[in-house]
N, C-alpha and C positions, 0 to 999 in steps of 0.2 A: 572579543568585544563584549560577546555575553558574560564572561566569568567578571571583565572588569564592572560593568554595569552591578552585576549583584552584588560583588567586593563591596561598591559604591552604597550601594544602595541601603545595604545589611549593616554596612561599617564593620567590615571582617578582618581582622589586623594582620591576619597572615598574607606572606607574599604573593602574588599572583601566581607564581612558579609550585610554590608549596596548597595554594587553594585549587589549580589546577589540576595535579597530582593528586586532591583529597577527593576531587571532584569525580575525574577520571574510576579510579578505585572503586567510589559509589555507585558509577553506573557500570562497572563488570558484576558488581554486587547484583544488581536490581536484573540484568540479565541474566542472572546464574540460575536466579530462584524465580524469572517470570515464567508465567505459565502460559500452553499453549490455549488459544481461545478458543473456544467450543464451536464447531463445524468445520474447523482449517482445512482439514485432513481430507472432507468429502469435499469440500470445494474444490481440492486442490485435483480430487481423483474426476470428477464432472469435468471440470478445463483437459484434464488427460483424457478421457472418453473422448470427448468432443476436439476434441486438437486446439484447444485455445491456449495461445501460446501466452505465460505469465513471466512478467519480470517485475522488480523489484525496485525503487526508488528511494532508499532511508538516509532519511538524515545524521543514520547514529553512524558511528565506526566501523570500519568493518568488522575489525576483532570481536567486538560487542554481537554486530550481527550474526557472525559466523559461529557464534559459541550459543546460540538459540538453534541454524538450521541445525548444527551436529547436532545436540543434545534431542531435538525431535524429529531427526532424520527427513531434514528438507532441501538440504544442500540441491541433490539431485531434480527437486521439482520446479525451480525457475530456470527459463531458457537466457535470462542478461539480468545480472545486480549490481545495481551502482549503488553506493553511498556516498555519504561527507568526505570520504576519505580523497576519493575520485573527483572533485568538481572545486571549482574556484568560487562558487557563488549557490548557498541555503535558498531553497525556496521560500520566499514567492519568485524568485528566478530560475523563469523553467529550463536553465540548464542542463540539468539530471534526463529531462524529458529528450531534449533535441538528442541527446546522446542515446538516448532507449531507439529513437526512429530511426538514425545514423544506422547502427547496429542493425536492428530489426526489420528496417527496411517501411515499405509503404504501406498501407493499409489502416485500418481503421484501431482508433484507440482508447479502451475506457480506462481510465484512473479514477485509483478507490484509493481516498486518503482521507485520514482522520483529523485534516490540520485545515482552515483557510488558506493556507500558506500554498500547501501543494496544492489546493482547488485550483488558489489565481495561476497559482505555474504550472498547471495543465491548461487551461482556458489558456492561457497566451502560447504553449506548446499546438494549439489548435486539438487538443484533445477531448474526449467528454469527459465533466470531472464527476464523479459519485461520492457525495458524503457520508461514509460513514461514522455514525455518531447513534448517540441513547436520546439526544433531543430530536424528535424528526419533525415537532412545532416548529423549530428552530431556525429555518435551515430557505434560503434560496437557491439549494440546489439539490437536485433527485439526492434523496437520501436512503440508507439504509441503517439497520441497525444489528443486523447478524449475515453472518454468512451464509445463512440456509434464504433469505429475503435476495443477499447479494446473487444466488445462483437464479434466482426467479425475475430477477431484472436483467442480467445478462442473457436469458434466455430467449424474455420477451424483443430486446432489444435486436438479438440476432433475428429471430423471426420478423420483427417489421424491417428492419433493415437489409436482409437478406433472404427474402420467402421462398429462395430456389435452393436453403440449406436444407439437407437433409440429417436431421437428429439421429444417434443411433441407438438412444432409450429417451423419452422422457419421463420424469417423475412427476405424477400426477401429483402428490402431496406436496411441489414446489412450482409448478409451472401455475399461471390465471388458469382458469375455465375456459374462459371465453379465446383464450390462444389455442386450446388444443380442438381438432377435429377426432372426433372421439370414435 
């Protein structure tokens, strides 16, 4: 529906089948050569410290996604990934979400998405949503705007929400002040 909308929109003369296929093509392209974002890696080793367990929600293809964890060797550090490829219905229908709880069972769940899209479909998943984005003026919802910010809100959020966790380092240069007893 999207490819036709643009066809539409653009006035693109090519078929749907062949604007598809040109379409497609461009975003193996754009995944070959994206880069990984600055702080993944430590994030990704904090949630491993701490046992939080992360899965993955993308809108893109699998193939797409799966040719970014190889090339930065991430395959191995999400515990459930669902894409587009997996669900009948793009967020804003939290689909993708019901399927992460399914799977992963009960407990509490923060979702970090760059889209309104995935906010409203964690809010209706009963999720908390975390935006992150570079506008953080912007935003009706807890925002972030890097991954070293995103490790100092999941941290604070476990400590008020769980005070009888027990951390097994914290990083004074990402955690509040006023969370740590020093």
């Amino acid at each position: 529906d999207i490819l036709i909308d643009i066809k539409s929109r653009y006035k693109i003369s090519n078929s749907i089948k062949d604007f598809k296929k040109n379409y497609e093509k461009l975003m193996q392209d754009v995944y070959k050569e994206s880069k990984l974002s600055s702080g993944v890696k430590e994030f990704l080793n904090y949630c491993d410290i701490h046992n939080i367990l992360v899965c993955v929600a993308s809108g893109s293809k699998r193939k797409n996604l799966e040719s970014v964890f190889d090339r930065f060797d991430l395959s191995h550090r999400f515990q459930f990934v669902i894409t587009a490829d997996e669900v009948n219905e793009a967020k804003p229908n939290p689909e993708m979400f019901f399927k992460i709880k399914k799977k992963m069972g009960n407990g509490q769940y923060l979702v970090v998405d760059d889209s309104k899209n995935g906010l409203n479909a964690a809010i209706q998943a009963q999720m908390q949503p975390i935006y992150f984005t570079n506008n953080l003026n912007n935003s009706n919802y807890l925002s972030v705007s890097s991954f070293m910010e995103l490790t100092s809100v999941i941290t604070e959020y476990i400590l008020k929400t769980q005070p009888e966790y027990k951390f097994k380092k914290i990083n004074k240069e990402i955690v509040p002040s006023n969370l740590i007893n020093s």
